[in-house]
Each structure stands twice: as structure tokens, then as C-alpha cells.
Backbone as CSV, one residue per row, in Angstrom:
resi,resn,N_x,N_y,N_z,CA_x,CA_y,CA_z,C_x,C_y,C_z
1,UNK,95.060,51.127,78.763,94.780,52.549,78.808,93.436,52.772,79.497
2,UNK,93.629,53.688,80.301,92.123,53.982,80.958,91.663,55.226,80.768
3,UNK,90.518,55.355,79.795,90.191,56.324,79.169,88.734,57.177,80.435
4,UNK,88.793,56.376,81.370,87.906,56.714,82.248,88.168,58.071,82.988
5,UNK,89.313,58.140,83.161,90.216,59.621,83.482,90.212,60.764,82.517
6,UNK,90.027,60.487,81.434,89.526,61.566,80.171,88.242,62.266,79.863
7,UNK,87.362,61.252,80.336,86.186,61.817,79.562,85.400,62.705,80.647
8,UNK,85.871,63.199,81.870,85.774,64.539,82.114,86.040,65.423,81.143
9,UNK,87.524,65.879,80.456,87.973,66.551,79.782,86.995,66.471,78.536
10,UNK,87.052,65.140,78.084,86.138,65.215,76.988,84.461,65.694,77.159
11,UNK,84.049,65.377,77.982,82.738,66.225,78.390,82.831,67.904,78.622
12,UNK,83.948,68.359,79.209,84.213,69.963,78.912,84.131,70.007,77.700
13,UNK,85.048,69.543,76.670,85.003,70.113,75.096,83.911,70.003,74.442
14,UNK,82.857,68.949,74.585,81.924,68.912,73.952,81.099,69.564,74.364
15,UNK,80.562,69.959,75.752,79.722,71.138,76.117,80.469,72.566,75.717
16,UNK,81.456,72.703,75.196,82.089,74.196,74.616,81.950,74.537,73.080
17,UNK,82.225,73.203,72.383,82.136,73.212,71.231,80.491,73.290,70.573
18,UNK,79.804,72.278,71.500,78.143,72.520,70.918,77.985,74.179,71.438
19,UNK,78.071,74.957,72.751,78.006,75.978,72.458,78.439,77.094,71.532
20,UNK,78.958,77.029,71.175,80.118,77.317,70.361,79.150,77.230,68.964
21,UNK,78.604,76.077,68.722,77.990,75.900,67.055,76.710,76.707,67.427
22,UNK,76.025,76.354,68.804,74.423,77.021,68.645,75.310,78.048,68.541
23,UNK,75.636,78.816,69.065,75.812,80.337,69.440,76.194,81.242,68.479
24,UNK,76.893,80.427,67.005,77.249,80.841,66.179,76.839,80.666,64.834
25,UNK,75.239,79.960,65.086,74.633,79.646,64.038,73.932,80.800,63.476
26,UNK,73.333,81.723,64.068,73.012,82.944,63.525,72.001,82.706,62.811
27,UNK,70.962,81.447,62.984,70.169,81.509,62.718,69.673,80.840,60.934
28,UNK,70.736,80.636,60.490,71.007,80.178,59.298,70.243,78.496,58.412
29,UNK,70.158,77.632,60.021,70.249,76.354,60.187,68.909,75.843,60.390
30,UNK,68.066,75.518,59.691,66.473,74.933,60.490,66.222,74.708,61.845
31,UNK,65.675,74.567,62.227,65.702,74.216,64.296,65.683,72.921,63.892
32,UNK,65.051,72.002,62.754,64.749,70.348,62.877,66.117,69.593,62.736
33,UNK,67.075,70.592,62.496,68.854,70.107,62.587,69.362,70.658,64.123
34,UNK,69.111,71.449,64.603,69.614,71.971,65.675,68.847,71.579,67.108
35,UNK,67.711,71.237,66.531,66.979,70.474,68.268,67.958,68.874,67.930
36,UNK,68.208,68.215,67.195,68.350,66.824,67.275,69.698,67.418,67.850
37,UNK,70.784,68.385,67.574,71.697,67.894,67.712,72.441,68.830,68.988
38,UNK,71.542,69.513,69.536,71.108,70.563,70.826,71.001,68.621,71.675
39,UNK,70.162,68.258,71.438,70.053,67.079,72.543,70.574,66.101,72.814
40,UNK,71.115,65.789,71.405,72.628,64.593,71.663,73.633,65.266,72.118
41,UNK,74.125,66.446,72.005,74.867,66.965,72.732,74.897,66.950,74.496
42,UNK,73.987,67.342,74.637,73.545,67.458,75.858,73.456,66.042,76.714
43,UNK,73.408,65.234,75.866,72.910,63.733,76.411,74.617,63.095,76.466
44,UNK,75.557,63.423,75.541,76.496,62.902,75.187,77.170,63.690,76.427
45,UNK,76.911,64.608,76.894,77.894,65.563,77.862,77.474,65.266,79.266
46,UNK,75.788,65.380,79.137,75.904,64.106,80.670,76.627,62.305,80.771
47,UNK,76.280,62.376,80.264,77.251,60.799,79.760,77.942,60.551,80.276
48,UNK,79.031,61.734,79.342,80.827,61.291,79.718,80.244,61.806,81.292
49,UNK,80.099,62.806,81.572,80.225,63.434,82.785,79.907,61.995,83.820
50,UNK,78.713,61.833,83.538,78.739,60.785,84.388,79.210,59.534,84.945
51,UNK,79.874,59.022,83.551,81.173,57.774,83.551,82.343,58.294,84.022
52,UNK,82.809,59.659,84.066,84.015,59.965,84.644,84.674,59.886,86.238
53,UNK,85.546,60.140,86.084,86.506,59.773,87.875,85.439,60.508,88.480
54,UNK,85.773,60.181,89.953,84.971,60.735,90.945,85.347,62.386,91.137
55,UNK,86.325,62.928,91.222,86.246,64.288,91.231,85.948,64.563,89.768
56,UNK,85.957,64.750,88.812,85.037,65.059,87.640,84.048,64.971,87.681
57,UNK,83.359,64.102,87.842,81.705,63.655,88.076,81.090,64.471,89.193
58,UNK,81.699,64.885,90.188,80.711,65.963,91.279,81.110,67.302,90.146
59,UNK,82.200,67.507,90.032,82.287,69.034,89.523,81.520,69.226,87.855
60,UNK,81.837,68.148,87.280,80.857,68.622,86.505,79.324,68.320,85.873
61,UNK,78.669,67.412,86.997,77.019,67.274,87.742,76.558,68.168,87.849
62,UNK,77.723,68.938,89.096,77.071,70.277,89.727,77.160,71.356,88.875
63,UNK,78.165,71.708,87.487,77.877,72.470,86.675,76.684,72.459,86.279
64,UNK,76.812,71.209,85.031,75.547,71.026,84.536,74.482,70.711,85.194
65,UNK,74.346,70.622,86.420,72.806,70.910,87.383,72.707,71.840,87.347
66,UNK,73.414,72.838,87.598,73.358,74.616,87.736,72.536,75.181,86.966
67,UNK,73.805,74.571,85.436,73.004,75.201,83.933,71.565,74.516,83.834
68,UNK,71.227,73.940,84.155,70.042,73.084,84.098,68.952,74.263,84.525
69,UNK,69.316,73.950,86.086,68.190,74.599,86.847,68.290,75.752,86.634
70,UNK,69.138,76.942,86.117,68.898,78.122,85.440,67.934,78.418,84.743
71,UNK,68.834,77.632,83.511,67.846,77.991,82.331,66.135,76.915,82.601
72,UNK,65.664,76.313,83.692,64.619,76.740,83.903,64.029,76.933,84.275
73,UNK,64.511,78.400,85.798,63.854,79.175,86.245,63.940,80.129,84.872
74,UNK,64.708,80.358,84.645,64.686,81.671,83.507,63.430,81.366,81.995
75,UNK,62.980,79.911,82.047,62.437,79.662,81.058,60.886,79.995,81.879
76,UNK,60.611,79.340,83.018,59.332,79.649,83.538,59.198,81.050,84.083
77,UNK,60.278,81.640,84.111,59.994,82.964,84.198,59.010,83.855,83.105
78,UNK,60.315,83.310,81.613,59.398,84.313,80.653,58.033,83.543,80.305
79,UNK,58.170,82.366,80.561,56.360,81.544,80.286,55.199,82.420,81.449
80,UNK,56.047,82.251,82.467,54.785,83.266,83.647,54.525,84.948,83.098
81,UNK,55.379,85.453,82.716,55.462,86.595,82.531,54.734,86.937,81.128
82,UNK,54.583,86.314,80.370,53.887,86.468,78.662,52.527,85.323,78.917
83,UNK,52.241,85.244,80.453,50.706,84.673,80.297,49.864,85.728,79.859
């Protein structure tokens, strides 16, 4: 079985599902539970992404480069802006 063909798919679900928990935590949850698991997520989703087939691996690099470099222009934005 070659599970190498999957874990594209499996890297979509896990970047949906961790959104999915931050987004619906509402605030309930300490941050010292939600940064550890904000970053294994994130680490676990480049991962697969990156062990996956070759068309998986450009398409979803270039996602998660996207989301990357978004969120931080949008982060040095509000840091420049609340100097």
C-alpha cells in the first residue's frame, strides 16, 4: 500500500479540522493548550504536505505559502500601525 498518495488528502483534513477547533474555541481554552497545539498542527500539515505526490506538494506549498505570507503581512501591518 502506498500511503504516499494520501497524505495530500490527509494534510487538507488536518489543516480544516485544526481550523475548525481554533475557530470554534470561543475562547474557553488557555492559549498554553492552544499555542502547543496551533503548532503541531501546523508542523504536522507541512509535513504531510511535503512527503506527498508531486502534484499535491506544489498545490498545497503554494497554499500554505500564501496563508503564510498573509497572515504576515497582515500581522506586521497591525504591529506598524499600533507603534
Amino acid at each position: 500500500m502506498q500511503i504516499q498518495k494520501y497524505l495530500g488528502v490527509i494534510s487538507v483534513a488536518l489543516f480544516v479540522v485544526s481550523v475548525f477547533i481554533i475557530l470554534f474555541d470561543f475562547g474557553e481554552t488557555p492559549a498554553y493548550v492552544i499555542l502547543p497545539f496551533f503548532l503541531l498542527s501546523v508542523s504536522f500539515t507541512l509535513i504531510t504536505g511535503i512527503f506527498s505526490t508531486k502534484r499535491w506538494r506544489i498545490a498545497l506549498l503554494s497554499v500554505y505559502g500564501t496563508i503564510i505570507l498573509v497572515f504576515m503581512v497582515f500581522a506586521l501591518g497591525f504591529g506598524f500601525a499600533h507603534m
